[in-house]
ZAMARGU-4260 file (C-alpha; in steps of 0.2 Angstrom, whole numbers, plus 5000, padded with zeros to 4 digits):
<rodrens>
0) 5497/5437/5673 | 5513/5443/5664 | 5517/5460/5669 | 5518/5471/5652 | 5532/5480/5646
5) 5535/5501/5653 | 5529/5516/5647 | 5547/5517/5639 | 5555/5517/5622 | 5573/5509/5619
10) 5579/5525/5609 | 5598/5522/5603 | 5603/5511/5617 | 5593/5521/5633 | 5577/5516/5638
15) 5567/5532/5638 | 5548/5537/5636 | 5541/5542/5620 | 5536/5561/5615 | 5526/5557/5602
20) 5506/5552/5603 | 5499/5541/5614 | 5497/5520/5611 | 5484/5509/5618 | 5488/5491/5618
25) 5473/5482/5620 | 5469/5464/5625 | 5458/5460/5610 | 5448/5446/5619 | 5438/5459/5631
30) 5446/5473/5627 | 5455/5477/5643 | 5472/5489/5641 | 5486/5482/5642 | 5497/5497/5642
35) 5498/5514/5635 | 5513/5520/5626 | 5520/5538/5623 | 5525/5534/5605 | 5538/5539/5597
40) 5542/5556/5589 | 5551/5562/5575 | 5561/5573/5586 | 5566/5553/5596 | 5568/5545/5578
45) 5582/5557/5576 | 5589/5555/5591 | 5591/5537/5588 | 5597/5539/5570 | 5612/5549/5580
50) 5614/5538/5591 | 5614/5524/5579 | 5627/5534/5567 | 5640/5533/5579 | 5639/5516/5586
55) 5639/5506/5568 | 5650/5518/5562 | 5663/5515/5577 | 5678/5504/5574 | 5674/5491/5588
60) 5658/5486/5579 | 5663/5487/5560 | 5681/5480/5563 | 5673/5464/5572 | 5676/5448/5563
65) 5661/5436/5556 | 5662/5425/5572 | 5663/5437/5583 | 5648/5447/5577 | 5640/5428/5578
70) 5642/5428/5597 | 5629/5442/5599 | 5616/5433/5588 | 5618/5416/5599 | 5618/5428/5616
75) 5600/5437/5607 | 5594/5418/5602 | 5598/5411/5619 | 5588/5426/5627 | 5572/5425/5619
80) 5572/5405/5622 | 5574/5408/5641 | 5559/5422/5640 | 5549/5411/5628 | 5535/5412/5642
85) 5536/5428/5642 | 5535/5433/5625 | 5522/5423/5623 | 5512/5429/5634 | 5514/5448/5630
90) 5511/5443/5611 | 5494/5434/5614 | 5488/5450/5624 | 5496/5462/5612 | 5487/5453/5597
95) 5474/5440/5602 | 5485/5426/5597 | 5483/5409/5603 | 5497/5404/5616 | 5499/5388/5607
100) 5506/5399/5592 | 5513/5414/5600 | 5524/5402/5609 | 5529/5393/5591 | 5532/5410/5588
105) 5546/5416/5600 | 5554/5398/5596 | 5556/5402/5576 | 5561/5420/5583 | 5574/5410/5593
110) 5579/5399/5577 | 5581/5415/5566 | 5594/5424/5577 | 5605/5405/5581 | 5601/5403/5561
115) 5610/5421/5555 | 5623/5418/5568 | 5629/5402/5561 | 5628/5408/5543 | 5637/5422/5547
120) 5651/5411/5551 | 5649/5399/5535 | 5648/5412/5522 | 5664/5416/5513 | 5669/5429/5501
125) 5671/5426/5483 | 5690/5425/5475 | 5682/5427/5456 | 5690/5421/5440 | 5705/5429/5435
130) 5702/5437/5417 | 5721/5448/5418 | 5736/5453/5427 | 5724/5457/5442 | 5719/5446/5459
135) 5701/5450/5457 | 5689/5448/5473 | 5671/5452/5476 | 5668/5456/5496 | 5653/5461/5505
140) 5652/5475/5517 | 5637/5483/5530 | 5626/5496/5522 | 5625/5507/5539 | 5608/5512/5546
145) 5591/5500/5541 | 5575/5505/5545 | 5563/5488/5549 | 5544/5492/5548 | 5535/5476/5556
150) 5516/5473/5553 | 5505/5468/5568 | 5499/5449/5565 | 5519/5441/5570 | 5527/5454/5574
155) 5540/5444/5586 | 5545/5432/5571 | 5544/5447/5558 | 5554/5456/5569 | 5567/5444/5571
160) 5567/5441/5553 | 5571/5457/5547 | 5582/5462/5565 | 5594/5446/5565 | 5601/5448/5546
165) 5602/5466/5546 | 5613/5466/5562 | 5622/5449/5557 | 5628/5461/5540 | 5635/5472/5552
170) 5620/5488/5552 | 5613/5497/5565 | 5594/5493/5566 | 5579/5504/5571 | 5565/5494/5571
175) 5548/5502/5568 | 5535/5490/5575 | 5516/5492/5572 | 5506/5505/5584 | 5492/5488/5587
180) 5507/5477/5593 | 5523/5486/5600 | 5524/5477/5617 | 5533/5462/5611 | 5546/5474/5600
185) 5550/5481/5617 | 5552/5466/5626 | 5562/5460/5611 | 5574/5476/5614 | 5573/5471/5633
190) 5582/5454/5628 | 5594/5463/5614 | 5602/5473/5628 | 5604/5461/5640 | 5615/5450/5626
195) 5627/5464/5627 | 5623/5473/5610 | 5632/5490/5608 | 5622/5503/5614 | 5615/5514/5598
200) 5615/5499/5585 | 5596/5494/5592 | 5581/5506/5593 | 5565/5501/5595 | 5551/5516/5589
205) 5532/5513/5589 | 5524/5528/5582 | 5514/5531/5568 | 5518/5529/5550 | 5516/5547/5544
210) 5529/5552/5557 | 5541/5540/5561 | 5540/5529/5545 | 5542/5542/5535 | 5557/5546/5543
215) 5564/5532/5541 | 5561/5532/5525 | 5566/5548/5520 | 5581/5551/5531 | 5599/5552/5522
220) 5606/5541/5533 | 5595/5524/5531 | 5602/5518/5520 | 5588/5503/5516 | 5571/5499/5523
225) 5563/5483/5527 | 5543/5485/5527 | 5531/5469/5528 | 5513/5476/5527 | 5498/5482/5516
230) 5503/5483/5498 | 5495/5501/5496 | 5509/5507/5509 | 5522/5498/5503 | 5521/5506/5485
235) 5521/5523/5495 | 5534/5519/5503 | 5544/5511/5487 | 5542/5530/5480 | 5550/5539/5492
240) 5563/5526/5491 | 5566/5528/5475 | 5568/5549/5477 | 5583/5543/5485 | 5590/5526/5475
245) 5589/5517/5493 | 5586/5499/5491 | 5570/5493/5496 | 5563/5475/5502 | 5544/5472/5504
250) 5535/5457/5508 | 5516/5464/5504 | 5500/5458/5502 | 5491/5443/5495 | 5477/5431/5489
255) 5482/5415/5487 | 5475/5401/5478 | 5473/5383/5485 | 5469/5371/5474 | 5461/5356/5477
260) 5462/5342/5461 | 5450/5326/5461 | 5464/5313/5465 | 5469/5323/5481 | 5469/5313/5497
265) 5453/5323/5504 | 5458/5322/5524 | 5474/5328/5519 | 5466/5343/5510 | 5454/5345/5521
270) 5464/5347/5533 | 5477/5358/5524 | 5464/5371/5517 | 5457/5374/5534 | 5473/5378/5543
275) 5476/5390/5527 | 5464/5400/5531 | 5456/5400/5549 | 5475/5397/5558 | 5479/5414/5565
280) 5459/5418/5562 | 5466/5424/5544 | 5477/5438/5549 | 5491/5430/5538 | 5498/5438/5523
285) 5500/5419/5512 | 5481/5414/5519 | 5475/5400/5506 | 5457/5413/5503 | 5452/5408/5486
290) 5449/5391/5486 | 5448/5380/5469 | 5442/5365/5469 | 5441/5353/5454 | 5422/5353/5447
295) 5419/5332/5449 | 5423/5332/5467 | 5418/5350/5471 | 5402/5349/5480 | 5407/5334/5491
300) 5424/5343/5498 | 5414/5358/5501 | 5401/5348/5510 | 5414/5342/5522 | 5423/5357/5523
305) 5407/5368/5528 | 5405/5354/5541 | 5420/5357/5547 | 5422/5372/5547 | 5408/5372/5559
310) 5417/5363/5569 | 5431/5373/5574 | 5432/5379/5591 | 5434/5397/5594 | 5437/5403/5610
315) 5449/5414/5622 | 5468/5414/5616 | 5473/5407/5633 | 5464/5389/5631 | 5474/5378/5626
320) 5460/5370/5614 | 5455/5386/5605 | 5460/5386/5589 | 5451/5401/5581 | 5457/5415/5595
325) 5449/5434/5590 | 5456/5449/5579 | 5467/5458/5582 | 5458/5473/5585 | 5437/5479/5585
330) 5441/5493/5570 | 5448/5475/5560 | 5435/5464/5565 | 5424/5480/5560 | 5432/5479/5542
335) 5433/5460/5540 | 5413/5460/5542 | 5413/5474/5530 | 5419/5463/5516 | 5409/5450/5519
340) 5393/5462/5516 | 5399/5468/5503 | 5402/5451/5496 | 5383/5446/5501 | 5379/5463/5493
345) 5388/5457/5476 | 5378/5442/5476 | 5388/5429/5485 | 5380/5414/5495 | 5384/5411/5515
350) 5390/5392/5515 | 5397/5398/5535 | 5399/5410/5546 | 5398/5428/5542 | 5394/5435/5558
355) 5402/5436/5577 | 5398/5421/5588 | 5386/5421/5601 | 5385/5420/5619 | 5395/5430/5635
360) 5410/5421/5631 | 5413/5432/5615 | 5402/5448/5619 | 5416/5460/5624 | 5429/5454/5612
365) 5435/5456/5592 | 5429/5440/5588 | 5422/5433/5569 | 5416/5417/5564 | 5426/5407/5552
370) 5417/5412/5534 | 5413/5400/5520 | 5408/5410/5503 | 5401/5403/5485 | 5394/5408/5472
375) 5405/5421/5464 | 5416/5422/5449 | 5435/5423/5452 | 5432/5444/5445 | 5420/5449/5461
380) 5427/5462/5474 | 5428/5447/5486 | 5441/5438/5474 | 5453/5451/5473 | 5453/5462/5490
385) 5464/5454/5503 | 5451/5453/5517 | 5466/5448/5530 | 5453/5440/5541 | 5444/5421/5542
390) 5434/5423/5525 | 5437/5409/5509 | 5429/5409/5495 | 5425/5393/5484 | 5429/5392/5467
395) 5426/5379/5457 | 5437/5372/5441 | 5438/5361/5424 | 5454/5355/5423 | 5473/5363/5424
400) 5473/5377/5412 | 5458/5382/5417 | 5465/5383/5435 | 5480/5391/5432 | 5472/5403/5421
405) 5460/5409/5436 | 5473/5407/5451 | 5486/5420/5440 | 5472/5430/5435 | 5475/5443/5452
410) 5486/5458/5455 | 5494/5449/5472 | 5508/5433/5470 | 5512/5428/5486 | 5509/5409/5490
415) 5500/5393/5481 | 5496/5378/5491 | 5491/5363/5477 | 5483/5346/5486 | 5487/5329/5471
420) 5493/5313/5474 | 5500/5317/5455 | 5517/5323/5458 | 5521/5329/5442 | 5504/5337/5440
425) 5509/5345/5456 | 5527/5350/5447 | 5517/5359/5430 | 5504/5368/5440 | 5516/5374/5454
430) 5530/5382/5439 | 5516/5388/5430 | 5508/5398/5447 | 5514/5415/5448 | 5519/5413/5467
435) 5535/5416/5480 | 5528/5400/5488 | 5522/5384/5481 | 5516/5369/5496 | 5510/5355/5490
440) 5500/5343/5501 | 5501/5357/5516 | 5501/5373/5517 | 5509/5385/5530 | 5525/5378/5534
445) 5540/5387/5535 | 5558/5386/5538 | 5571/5400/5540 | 5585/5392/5526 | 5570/5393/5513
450) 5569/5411/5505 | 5551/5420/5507 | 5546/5432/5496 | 5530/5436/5483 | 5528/5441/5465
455) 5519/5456/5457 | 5510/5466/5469 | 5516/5454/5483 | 5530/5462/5486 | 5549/5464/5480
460) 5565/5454/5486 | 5567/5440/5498 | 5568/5437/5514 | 5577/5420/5525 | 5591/5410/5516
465) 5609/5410/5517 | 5607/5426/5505 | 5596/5435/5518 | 5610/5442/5526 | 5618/5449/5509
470) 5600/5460/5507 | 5609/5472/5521 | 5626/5472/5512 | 5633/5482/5499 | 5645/5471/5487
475) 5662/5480/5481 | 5675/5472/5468 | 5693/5470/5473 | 5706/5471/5460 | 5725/5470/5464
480) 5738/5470/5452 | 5749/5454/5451 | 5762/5459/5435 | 5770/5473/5446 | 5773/5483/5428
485) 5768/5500/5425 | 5750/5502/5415 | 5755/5499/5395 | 5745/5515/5391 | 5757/5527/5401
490) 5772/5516/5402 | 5783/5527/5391 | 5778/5540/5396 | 5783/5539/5414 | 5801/5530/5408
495) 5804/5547/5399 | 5798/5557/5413
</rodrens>
C-alpha cells in the first residue's frame, strides 16, 4: 500500500486545503476511498491567479534564459522518474488503470518534461528576409497565465503534456485536473516543488467545472486555456473563449475508424484492433470503436476476433496479467451499459460481452465486459456517440471509396488506424481520412516529437512537437532601422524645422 496524497491543494506555491466541495477518490475495483478532498473554490482559484500574476510576472523568471528555464524541466523529469512507483500506484487507485500502463504512463510523463527541456534549448528565433532598410526579426515570448483542464482517463501524461510546454514558454500554469482523478495532479505538484520551481508559477485546483473551470476561463488574466475532454464542453468552453479573443486548444472527442482490408496480415490486425479498443478498457479518446472490415474476408476476422475477444483477461488492476482492468467510475460503467441497450434497443446483435463479469472477484467493482456489436448501419446512435468505454461495433465494406466514404461520414476526426500489406493503398486511404492521426499496421502508439491533434468536432490545435511550445507563446515582429536616415515622408520637414 502507497499512502495517498493530503487533504491539501498546492494553491500558488503553498500547500493548503481546499474551500470548495467535497472530493471522493475512489478505488474503482471495490470501491474503497482513497481519499476525500476539499476541492477547490473560486474564492482559492483567485487566490492562485495572484499569486501566479506576480511570480510569472517577476523579473527572475521572465529574464531567465532558454537553458536556464530547461534546468527546471530536467529537475521536474528526473523527479517523476525517481517517484515513477509512486505515481503509478496512486494513478491505478485514482482510475482503475492497470499498473503495467500507469507505470508506462509516469515514464512518457518523464519523457515530455526531458523532451520540452531540450527543445527549449534547440529552438532559435527567426531573423526573416530583409524586404528594406530594416533588420527584421520575428521572436517569441510567454503569454502569462494558462489555464490547463485534464480529463480523468491519463491524467499524469495529459498533465504533463499540457504543464511542460506551457512552463517551458515561460507561463505560469494552473492546472485544473478532473474531480474522478486529482491525486496524481497533487502528487505531480509534490514533485514540481521539490524541483525548485518558483513558488506561484504552479497551482494545482481540482474542483468542479462550473466553478473553477469557468474561472479559468472567464478570468482577464488567463490568457489561454488547454482543455482535453468531452466535445460538448469543449464547445462551451471555446464560447466563452471567444467572448474574450483568448486562444484556445482542445483535444476532444472521437470515433475512430479501423479498417481492416482483405490483404491485411490478420494476426497483425487482429492484434492491433483489439488493443484499440479493450486497452485502457476503452476510456481512450482515439479508441479504434467502428470497426470496418473488407466484405470478402469480413465474417472470418470477425470470427476470430469474437474468439478472442473472449479471451481476454480481466481482472484487478494490480495483477500483472490483467489486461482489461475496470472503469473508472460505477456512474461510467452505469453509462457505458447504457449505450450498449440502447444499441440492442436499435437493433444491434451481441457478437460479445455486454454485460459485467461474473463471480466475487468483480462483484464490488465498475467492471464491463469487452463488447462486440453487428448488425447496424454506420447512421445508428451506436455509430456516432462516443461510448468512451470497451464497446466496437463491426462494419463491413466493398472496396476503398465505399470505406472512406463511411469512415468520414461522422461529426468527430480524431484517429484512423488502416491494417494493408499495400502500402500505397495505405498512403490513398490514410490522406483521404479526415483524421489528426493516421497508424497503419498498429494502432495506439505515440511519441512526444509527433504532433496530436483531431479534425472537426475532435478538437482544434495541436498538441506535442517542437511547435508545442510556441502554442503558449505570443509571436512579435522586430524591425530596426539599418539606413540611419530620417523617414523620406517627414525628411524635409524636420531639416526645415
Amino acid at each position: 500500500m502507497i499512502e495517498m496524497p493530503p487533504d491539501r491543494l498546492f494553491i500558488g506555491g503553498e500547500w493548503e486545503q481546499g474551500t470548495g466541495s467535497e472530493i471522493v477518490s475512489i478505488f474503482p475495483a471495490d470501491g474503497s476511498v482513497n481519499r476525500v478532498l476539499h476541492g477547490a473554490s473560486v474564492a482559492d482559484g483567485e487566490r492562485a491567479i495572484e499569486r501566479a500574476v506576480r511570480a510569472q510576472s517577476d523579473p527572475a523568471w521572465r529574464r531567465l534564459k532558454p537553458h536556464e528555464r530547461a534546468r527546471f524541466l530536467y529537475r521536474i523529469a528526473d523527479g517523476i522518474e525517481a517517484n515513477a512507483e509512486r505515481i503509478a500506484h496512486i494513478q491505478s487507485r485514482d482510475t482503475g488503470k492497470t499498473l503495467r500502463e500507469t507505470t508506462a504512463l509516469a515514464a512518457s510523463a518523464a519523457g515530455t518534461f526531458r523532451y520540452f527541456g531540450a527543445v527549449l534549448e534547440t529552438t532559435d528565433e527567426t531573423l526573416t528576409a530583409q524586404r528594406g532598410d530594416a533588420l527584421t526579426m520575428s521572436v517569441h515570448e510567454p503569454l502569462g497565465l494558462v489555464g490547463a483542464i485534464t480529463p480523468w482517463n491519463s491524467p499524469i501524461a495529459s498533465d504533463a503534456q499540457k504543464v511542460a510546454p506551457a512552463l517551458a514558454a515561460g507561463n505560469a500554469v494552473l492546472l485544473k485536473p478532473a474531480s474522478w482523478s486529482p491525486l496524481v495532479s497533487l502528487e505531480l505538484a509534490r514533485i514540481v516543488e521539490a524541483a525548485g520551481l518558483p513558488k506561484g508559477l504552479f497551482s494545482v485546483l481540482p474542483g468542479s467545472g462550473r466553478e473553477i473551470g469557468n474561472l479559468l476561463v472567464e478570468h482577464p488574466r488567463i490568457a489561454k486555456i488547454s482543455f482535453t475532454g468531452g466535445t460538448e464542453t469543449g464547445r462551451a468552453l471555446a464560447l466563452k473563449a471567444a467572448q474574450k479573443l483568448m486562444p484556445v486548444s482542445l483535444e476532444l472527442g472521437g470515433k475512430s475508424p479501423t479498417i481492416v482490408f482483405a490483404d491485411a496480415d490478420i494476426e497483425q490486425a487482429l492484434a492491433g484492433v483489439l488493443f484499440g479498443i479493450f486497452s485502457s478498457t476503452g476510456q481512450s479518446c482515439i479508441a479504434g470503436a467502428r470497426l470496418f472490415v473488407e466484405r470478402p474476408s469480413c465474417d472470418k476476422f470477425v470470427d476470430r476476433l469474437v474468439a478472442a475477444t473472449r479471451r481476454l483477461r480481466i481482472g484487478h488492476p494490480f495483477e500483472p496479467e490483467t489486461q482489461v482492468a475496470p472503469l473508472i467510475h460505477f456512474d461510467h460503467r452505469d453509462s457505458v451499459a447504457a449505450h450498449v441497450r440502447r444499441a440492442l434497443d436499435d437493433g444491434a446483435e451481441l457478437l460479445a460481452g455486454g454485460c459485467e463479469p461474473e463471480g466475487e472477484a468483480y462483484r464490488q467493482g465498475a467492471y464491463y465486459m469487452p463488447t462486440i456489436l453487428a448488425g447496424v448501419s454506420n447512421a445508428a446512435r451506436i455509430c456516432r456517440e462516443e461510448v468512451f468505454g470497451p464497446v466496437l461495433v463491426v462494419l463491413p465494406f466493398d472496396d476503398e471509396a465505399d470505406v472512406i466514404a463511411q469512415a468520414n461520414d461522422n461529426d468527430y476526426g480524431l484517429a484512423c488506424g488502416i491494417w494493408t500489406r499495400d502500402f500505397p493503398k495505405s498512403w490513398r486511404v490514410g490522406r483521404a481520412i479526415n483524421a489528426g492521426t493516421v497508424w497503419v499496421n498498429t494502432y495506439k502508439q505515440f511519441s512526444i516529437s509527433t504532433p496530436f491533434g483531431g479534425e472537426k468536432a475532435s478538437g482544434l490545435g495541436r498538441e506535442k512537437g517542437r511547435e508545442g511550445i510556441r502554442a503558449y507563446m505570443a509571436q512579435k515582429s522586430f524591425y530596426t532601422d539599418l539606413s540611419g536616415a530620417p523617414h523620406p515622408w517627414a525628411a524635409e520637414t524636420v531639416q526645415g524645422a
